[in-house]
C-alpha positions as CSV (number, residue, x, y, z in Angstrom):
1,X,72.1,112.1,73.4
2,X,72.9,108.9,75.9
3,X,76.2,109.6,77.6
4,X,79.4,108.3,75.6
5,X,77.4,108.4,72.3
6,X,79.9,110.9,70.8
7,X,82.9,108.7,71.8
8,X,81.5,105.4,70.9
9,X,80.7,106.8,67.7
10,X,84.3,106.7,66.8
11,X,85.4,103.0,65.8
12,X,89.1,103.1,67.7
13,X,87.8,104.1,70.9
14,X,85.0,102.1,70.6
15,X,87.2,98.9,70.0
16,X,89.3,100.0,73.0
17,X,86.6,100.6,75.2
18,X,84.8,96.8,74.4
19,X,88.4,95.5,75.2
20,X,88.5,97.1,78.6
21,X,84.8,96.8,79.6
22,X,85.5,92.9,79.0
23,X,88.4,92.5,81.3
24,X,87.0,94.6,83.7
25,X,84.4,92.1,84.3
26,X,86.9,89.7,85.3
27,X,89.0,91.8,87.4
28,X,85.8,92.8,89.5
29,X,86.5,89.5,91.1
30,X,90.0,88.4,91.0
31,X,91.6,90.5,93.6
32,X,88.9,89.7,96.5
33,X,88.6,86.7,95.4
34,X,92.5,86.4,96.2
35,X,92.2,88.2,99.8
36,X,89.1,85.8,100.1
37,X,91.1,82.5,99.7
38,X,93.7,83.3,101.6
39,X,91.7,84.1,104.8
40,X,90.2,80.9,104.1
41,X,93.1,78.7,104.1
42,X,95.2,80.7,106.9
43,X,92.4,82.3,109.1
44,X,95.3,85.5,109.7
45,X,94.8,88.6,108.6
46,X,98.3,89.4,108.3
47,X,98.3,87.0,105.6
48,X,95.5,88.1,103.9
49,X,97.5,91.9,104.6
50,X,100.4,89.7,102.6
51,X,98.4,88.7,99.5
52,X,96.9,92.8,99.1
53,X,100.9,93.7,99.5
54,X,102.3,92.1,97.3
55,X,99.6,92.9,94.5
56,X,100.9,96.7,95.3
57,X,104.7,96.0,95.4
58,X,104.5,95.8,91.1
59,X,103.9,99.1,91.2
60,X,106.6,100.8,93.1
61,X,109.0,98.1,91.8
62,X,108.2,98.6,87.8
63,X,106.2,101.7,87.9
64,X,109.4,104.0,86.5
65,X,110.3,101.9,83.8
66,X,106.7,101.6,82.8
67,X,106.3,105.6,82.2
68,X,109.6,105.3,79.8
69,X,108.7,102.6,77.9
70,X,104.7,104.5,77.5
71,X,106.2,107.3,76.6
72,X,109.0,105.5,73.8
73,X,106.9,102.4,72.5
74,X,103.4,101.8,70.9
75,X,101.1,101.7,73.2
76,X,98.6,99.1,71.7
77,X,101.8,96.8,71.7
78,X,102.2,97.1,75.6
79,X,98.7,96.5,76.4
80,X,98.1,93.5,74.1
81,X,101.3,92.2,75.3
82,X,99.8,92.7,78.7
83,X,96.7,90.9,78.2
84,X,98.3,87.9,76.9
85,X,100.3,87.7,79.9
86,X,97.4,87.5,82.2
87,X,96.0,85.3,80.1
88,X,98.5,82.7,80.7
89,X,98.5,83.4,84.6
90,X,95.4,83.3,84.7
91,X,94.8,79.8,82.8
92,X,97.9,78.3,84.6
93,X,96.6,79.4,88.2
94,X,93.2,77.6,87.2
95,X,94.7,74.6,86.1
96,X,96.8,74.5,89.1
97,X,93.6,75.0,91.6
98,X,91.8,72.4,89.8
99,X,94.2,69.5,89.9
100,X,95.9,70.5,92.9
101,X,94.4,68.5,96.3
102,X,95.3,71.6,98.4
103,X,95.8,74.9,96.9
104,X,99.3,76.9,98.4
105,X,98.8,80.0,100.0
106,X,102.5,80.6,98.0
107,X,100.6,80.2,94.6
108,X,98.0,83.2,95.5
109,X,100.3,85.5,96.1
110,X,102.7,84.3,92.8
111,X,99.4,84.9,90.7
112,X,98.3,88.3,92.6
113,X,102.1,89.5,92.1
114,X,102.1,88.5,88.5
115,X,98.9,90.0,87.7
116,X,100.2,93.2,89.1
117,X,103.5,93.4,87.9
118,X,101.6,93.1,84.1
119,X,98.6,95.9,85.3
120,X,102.1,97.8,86.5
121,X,102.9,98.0,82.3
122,X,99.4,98.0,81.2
123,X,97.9,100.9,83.3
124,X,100.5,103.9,81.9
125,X,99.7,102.4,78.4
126,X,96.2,102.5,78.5
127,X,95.7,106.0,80.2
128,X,98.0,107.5,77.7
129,X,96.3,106.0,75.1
130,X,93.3,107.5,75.4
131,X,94.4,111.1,73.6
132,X,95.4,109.5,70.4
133,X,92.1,107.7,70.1
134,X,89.4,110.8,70.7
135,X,89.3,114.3,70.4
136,X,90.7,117.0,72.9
137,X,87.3,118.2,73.6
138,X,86.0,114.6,74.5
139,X,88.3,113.5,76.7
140,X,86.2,113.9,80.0
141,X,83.3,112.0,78.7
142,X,85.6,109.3,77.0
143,X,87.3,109.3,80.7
144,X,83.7,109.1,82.4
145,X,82.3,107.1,80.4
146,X,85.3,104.4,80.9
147,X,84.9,104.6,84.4
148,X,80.8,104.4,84.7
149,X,81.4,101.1,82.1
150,X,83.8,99.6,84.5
151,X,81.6,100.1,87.2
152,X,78.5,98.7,85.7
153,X,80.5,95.4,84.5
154,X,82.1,95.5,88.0
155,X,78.7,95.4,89.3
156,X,77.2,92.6,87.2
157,X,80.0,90.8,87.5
158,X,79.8,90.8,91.7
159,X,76.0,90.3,91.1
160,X,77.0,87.2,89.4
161,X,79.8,86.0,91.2
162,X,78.1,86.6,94.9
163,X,74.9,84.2,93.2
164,X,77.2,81.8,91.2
165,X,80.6,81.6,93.4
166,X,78.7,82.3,96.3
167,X,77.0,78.9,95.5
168,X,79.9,77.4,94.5
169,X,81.7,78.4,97.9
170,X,79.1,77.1,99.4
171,X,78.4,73.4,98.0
172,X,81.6,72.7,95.7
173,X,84.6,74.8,97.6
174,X,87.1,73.2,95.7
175,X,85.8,75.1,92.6
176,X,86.1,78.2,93.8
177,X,89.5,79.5,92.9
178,X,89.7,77.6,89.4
179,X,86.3,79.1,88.2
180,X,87.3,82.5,89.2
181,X,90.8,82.2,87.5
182,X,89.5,80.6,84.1
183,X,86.7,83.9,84.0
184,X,89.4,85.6,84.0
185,X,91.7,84.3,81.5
186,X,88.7,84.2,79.5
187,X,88.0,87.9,79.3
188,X,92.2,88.8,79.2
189,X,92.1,86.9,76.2
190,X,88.6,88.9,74.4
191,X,90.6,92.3,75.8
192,X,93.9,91.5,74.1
193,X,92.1,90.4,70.7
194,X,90.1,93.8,70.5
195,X,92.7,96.2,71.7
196,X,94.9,93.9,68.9
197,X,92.9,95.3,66.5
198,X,93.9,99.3,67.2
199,X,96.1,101.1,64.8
200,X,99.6,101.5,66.2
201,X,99.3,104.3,69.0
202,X,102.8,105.8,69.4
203,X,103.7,108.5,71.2
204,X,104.8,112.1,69.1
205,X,108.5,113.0,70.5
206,X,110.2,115.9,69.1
207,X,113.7,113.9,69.2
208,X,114.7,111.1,66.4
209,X,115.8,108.0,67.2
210,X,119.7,107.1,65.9
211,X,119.8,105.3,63.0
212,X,123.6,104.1,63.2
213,X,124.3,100.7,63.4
214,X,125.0,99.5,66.9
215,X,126.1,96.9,68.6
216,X,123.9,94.7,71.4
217,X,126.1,96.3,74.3
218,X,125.4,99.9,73.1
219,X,122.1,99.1,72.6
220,X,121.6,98.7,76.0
221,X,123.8,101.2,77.7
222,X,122.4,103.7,75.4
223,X,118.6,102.5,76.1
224,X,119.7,102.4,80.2
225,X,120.7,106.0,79.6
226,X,117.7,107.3,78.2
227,X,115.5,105.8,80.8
228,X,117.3,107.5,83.7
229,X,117.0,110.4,81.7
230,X,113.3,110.5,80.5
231,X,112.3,109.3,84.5
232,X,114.3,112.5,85.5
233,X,112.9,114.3,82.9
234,X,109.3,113.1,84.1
235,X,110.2,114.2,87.7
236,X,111.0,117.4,86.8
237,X,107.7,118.1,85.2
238,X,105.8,116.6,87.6
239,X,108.2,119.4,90.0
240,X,107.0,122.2,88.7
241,X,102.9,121.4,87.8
242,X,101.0,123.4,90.5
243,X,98.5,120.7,90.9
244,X,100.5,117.4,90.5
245,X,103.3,118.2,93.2
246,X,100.4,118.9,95.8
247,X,98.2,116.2,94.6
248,X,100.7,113.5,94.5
249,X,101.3,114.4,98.2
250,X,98.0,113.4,99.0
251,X,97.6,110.8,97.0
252,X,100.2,109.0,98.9
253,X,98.8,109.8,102.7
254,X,95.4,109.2,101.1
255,X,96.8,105.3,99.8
256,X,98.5,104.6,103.1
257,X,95.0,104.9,104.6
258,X,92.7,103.6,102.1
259,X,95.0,100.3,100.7
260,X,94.0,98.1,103.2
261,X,90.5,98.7,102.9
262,X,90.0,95.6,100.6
263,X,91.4,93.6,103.9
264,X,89.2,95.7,106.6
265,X,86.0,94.2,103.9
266,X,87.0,90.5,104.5
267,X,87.8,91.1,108.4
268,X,84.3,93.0,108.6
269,X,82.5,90.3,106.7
270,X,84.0,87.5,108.8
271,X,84.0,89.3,112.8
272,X,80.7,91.5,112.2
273,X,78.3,89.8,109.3
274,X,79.0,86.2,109.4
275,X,81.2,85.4,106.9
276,X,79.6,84.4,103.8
277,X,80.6,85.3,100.6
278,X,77.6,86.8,99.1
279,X,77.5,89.4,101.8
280,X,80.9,90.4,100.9
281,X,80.1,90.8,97.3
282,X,76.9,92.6,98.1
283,X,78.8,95.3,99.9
284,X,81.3,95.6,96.9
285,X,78.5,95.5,94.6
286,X,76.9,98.8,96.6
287,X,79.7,100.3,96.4
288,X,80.3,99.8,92.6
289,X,76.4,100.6,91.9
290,X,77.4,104.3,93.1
291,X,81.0,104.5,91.8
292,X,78.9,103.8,88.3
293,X,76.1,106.3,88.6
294,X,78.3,109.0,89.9
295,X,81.1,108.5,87.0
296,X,78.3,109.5,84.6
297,X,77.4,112.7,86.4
298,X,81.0,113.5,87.1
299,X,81.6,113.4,83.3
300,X,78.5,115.5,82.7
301,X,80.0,118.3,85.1
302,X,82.1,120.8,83.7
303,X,85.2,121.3,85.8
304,X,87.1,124.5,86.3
305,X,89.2,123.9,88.8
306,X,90.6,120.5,89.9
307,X,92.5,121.3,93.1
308,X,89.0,121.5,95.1
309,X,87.0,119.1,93.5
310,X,89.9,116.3,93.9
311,X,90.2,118.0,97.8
312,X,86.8,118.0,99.0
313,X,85.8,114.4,97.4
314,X,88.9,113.0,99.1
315,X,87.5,114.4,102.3
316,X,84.4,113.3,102.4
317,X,85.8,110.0,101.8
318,X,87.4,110.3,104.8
319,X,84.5,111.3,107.0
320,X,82.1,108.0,105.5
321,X,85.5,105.9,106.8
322,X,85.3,107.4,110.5
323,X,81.4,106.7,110.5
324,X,81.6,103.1,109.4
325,X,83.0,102.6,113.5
326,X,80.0,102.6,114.1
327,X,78.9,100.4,111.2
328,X,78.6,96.9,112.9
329,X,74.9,97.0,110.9
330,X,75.3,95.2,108.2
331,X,72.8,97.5,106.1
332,X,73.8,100.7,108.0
333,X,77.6,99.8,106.6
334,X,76.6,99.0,103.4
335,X,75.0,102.4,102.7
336,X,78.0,104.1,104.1
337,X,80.8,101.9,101.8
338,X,77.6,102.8,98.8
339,X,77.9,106.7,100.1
340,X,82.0,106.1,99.3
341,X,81.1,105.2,95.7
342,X,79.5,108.5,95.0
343,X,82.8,110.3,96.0
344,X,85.3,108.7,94.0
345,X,84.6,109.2,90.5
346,X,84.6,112.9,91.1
347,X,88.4,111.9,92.9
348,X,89.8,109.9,90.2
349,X,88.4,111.6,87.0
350,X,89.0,115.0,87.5
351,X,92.8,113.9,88.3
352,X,93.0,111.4,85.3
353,X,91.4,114.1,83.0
354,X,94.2,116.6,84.1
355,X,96.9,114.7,83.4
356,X,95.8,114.0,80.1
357,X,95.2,117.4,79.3
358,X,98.3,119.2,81.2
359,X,101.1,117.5,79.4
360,X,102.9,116.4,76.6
361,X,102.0,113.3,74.3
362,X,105.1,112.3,75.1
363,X,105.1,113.1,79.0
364,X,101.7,111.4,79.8
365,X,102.9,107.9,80.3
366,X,105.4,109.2,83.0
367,X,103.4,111.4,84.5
368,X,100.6,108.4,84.7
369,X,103.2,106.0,85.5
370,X,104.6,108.8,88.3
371,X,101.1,109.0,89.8
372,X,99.9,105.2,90.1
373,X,104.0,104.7,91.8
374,X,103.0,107.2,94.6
375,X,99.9,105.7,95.2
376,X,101.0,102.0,95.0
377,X,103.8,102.4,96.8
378,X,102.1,103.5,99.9
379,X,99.7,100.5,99.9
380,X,101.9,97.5,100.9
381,X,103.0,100.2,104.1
382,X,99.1,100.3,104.6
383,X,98.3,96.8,104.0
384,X,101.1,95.4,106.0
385,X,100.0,97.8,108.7
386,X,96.1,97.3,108.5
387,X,96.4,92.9,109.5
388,X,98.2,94.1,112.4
389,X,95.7,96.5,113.7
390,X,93.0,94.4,113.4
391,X,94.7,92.1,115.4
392,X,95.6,94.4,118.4
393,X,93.4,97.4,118.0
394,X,90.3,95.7,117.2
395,X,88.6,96.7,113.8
396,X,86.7,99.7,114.7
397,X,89.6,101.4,115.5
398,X,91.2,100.8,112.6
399,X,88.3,102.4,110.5
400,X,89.0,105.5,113.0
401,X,92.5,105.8,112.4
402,X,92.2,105.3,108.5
403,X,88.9,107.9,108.3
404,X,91.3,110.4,110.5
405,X,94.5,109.7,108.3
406,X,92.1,110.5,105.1
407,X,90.9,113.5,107.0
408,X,94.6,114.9,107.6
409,X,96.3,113.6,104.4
410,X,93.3,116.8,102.8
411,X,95.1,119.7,104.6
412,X,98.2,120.1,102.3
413,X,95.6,120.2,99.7
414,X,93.0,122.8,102.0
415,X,96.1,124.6,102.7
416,X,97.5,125.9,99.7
417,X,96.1,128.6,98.1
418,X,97.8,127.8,94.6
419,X,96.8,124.4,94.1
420,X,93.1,125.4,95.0
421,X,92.8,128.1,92.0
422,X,95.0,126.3,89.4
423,X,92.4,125.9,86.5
424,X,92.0,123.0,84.8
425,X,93.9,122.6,81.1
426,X,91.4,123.8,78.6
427,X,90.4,121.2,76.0
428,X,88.7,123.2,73.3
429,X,88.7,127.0,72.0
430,X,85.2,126.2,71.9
431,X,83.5,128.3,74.5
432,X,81.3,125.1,74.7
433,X,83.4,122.5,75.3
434,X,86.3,124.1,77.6
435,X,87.4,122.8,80.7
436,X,88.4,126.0,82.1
C-alpha cells in the first residue's frame, strides 16, 4: 500500500490535505522571498534580521488567544477565515509591488507581519483538527504524510521559483515581488475553498455554554474571563506532562539558535556563493528534498518513546550546524543543510503526534498554540541577534555559536531520566497499530 493511502481514502482528510498541500506551495517561497528583497533593497543584515522578526513576533503576541479560541470555536471556521485573509494581503502586497516605482522596505515587513499574525490563528486550528478528521490509529501516517506532501510541493515549488523567479530576478527585477505575492494569493484562495468544504470541526467540551440572554458588555467580560481561564487551564496541563514541560524547554533554546537560520542562508549566499538567487533556492530545495523523504520513513517507524527520538534528532541538528563553519563549498554546504532535512521530520512529528495523542479534544489547540508561543517567541531574540553577529563575528562564527547553542539546549533533555522513558500515548488497543 503507497504511504497515506489509508488516510486519503477518507474524503474529509483528503479535502483538508489538497487544501494544505496547495498553500504550501506558495509559502515555500514567500518568506525567503521576503528576507531576499529586503537584502536587496538595504544591503544590512540587520534589516533583513528585522523582516524574519517581525514574521515571529505574531506568535508570541497572539499565540495565547489562538489556543482558546481552537479550543472554543470551529475549527474549519478559523482556518477558512485565515486563508481569506492572506488572500487579501497577499493580492494587495502584489498590486502594491507592481504599480509602485520603488517598493518600501516598510511594506515587506507589514505583509510578513500580517501573514504571520493570520498563520498565528491558523496553525493551532489546523493541528487540532487533524483528530476529528481520521482515526486514532492513523494519526502518525496522517501527520507524516502531511509533512512529506509539504515538502514535496515545497520542493517543486523552489525548483520552479529558482528557474522562473530566478530568471525573473535576473532580466525583469521589478517583477519579482508581485509575481511571488500573486502565487501566493492564488493558492490561499484554492486552500480556503477546499478546507470551506469540511463539515464543522468543533471541539468536544464537557461544559455547556450559558444560554441566558446577555448583554454586549457581559458578553465580553464573561468571554475575557474564560480566556484567562482556559490559557491557565492550558498551562497547568502543559505543568504537569512529563514530556511537554521538558520538551518545551528545549524547544525554546533550540529556536533561539535555529530562527535566524533563514538570514545566515541569504548572508551565505551573498558573502560565500555569489549571490544569485537560484543558488539560494537550490540549497532550500536540498534541504526540502530530504525533509520530504525522511517524513515518509518517520511515519513508517513505530515510536515508543518520544523523549529520545525528539533528543537525539535535535542533536544531530546541532552537530550538521557546527560543521557547516567549515562549509564555504558551495556543494560541501549544501549536503550538510540536505543532511539537516533528514533530522527534522523525526523532530517535529514525533512531537506533533504526541500532542495529539496526550490530551484532550478540548486541550489540543492550547497545548499546540502553547508550543508554537515558546518556539516563536525565541526567534525574534535569535533573529535580532544573528544580523548583528554576522556583522561583527563574521559568519562562521555564527554557525559555531548556533551549532554549540543546539548542542547545549539537548542536555535538559539527555539529562532527565523521566522525560527519556515517558512512552508515547497509545493510539489503538490494537497490538498492531499502538504507539507504545
Amino acid at each position: 500500500m503507497l504511504p497515506g493511502a489509508r488516510v486519503l481514502a477518507i474524503p474529509e482528510f483528503r479535502r483538508f490535505w489538497i487544501g494544505q498541500t496547495a498553500s504550501t506551495f506558495g509559502d515555500a517561497i514567500y518568506f525567503i522571498a521576503f528576507l531576499f528583497v529586503a537584502e536587496k533593497l538595504t544591503g544590512n543584515a540587520m534589516v533583513v534580521g528585522l523582516v524574519g522578526a517581525l514574521s515571529a513576533i505574531p506568535y508570541v503576541v497572539f499565540a495565547p488567544l489562538a489556543g482558546v479560541l481552537a479550543d472554543r470555536l470551529d475549527r474549519r471556521k478559523i482556518m477558512v477565515i485565515g486563508d481569506s485573509v492572506s488572500t487579501i494581503v497577499t493580492l494587495a502586497l502584489g498590486l502594491y509591488a507592481l504599480f509602485s516605482p520603488s517598493v518600501s522596505v516598510v511594506a515587506i515587513c507589514l505583509a510578513a507581519f500580517s501573514l504571520s499574525t493570520v498563520n498565528a490563528f491558523f496553525n493551532p486550528a489546523r493541528t487540532a483538527a487533524v483528530p476529528a478528521l481520521v482515526p486514532r490509529e492513523y494519526l502518525i501516517e496522517a501527520n507524516a504524510l502531511t509533512m512529506a506532501s509539504s515538502q514535496v510541493i515545497s520542493m517543486i515549488s523552489l525548483a520552479l521559483s529558482t528557474l522562473l523567479l530566478g530568471a525573473i530576478d535576473k532580466f525583469f527585477p521589478q517583477l519579482f515581488l508581485p509575481v511571488t505575492a500573486f502565487l501566493n494569493c492564488f493558492t490561499f484562495a484554492v486552500s480556503a475553498g477546499f478546507i470551506a468544504t469540511l463539515p464543522a470541526l468543533k471541539p468536544g467540551r464537557d461544559e455547556t455554554e450559558s444560554e441566558k440572554p446577555q448583554g454586549l458588555a457581559q458578553k465580553a467580560s464573561e468571554a475575557f474571563q474564560t480566556g484567562l481561564k482556559d490559557i491557565k487551564e492550558g498551562l497547568r496541563v502543559l505543568g504537569h506532562d512529563p514530556v511537554m514541560k521538558i520538551a518545551l524547554l528545549v524547544n525554546a533554546a533550540v529556536s533561539v539558535s535555529i530562527s535566524g537560520f533563514m538570514v545566515v542562508y541569504v548572508a551565505s549566499n551573498k558573502l560565500w556563493f555569489g549571490g544569485e538567487f537560484w543558488r539560494l533556492g537550490l540549497i532550500e530545495f536540498a534541504f526540502v528534498f530530504f525533509m520530504a523523504v525522511f517524513s515518509i520513513l518517520a511515519g513508517r517507524s513505530l515510536v515508543k518513546r518520544p523523549g529520545p527520538i525528539y533528543i537525539y534528532g535535535t542533536l544531530a541538528l546541532g552537530l550538521l550546524v557546527l560543521l557547516m563553519v567549515f562549509g564555504r563549498n558551495y556543494w560541501i554546504f549544501l549536503i550538510l543543510n540536505a543532511l539537516c532535512g533528514v533530522a527534522l521530520p523525526y523532530v517535529w512529528l514525533t512531537m506533533n503526534t504526541y500532542i495529539q495523542t496526550a490530551f484532550k479534544s478540548h486541550e489540543i489547540g492550547r497545548v499546540s498554540a502553547a508550543w508554537l508561543m515558546v518556539q516563536q517567541a525565541a526567534q525574534p531574540i535569535g533573529i535580532l541577534l544573528v544580523g548583528p553577529s554576522i556583522e561583527y563575528l563574521g559568519l562562521a562564527t555564527t554557525f559555531a555559536i548556533m551549532g554549540a547553542a543546539i548542542v547545549l539546549a539537548c542536555l535538559p533533555g539527555l539529562l532527565n531520566r523521566k522525560f527519556m522513558l515517558a512512552p508515547m500515548v497509545k493510539e489503538s488497543t490494537s497490538s498492531e497499530n499502538q504507539l507504545a
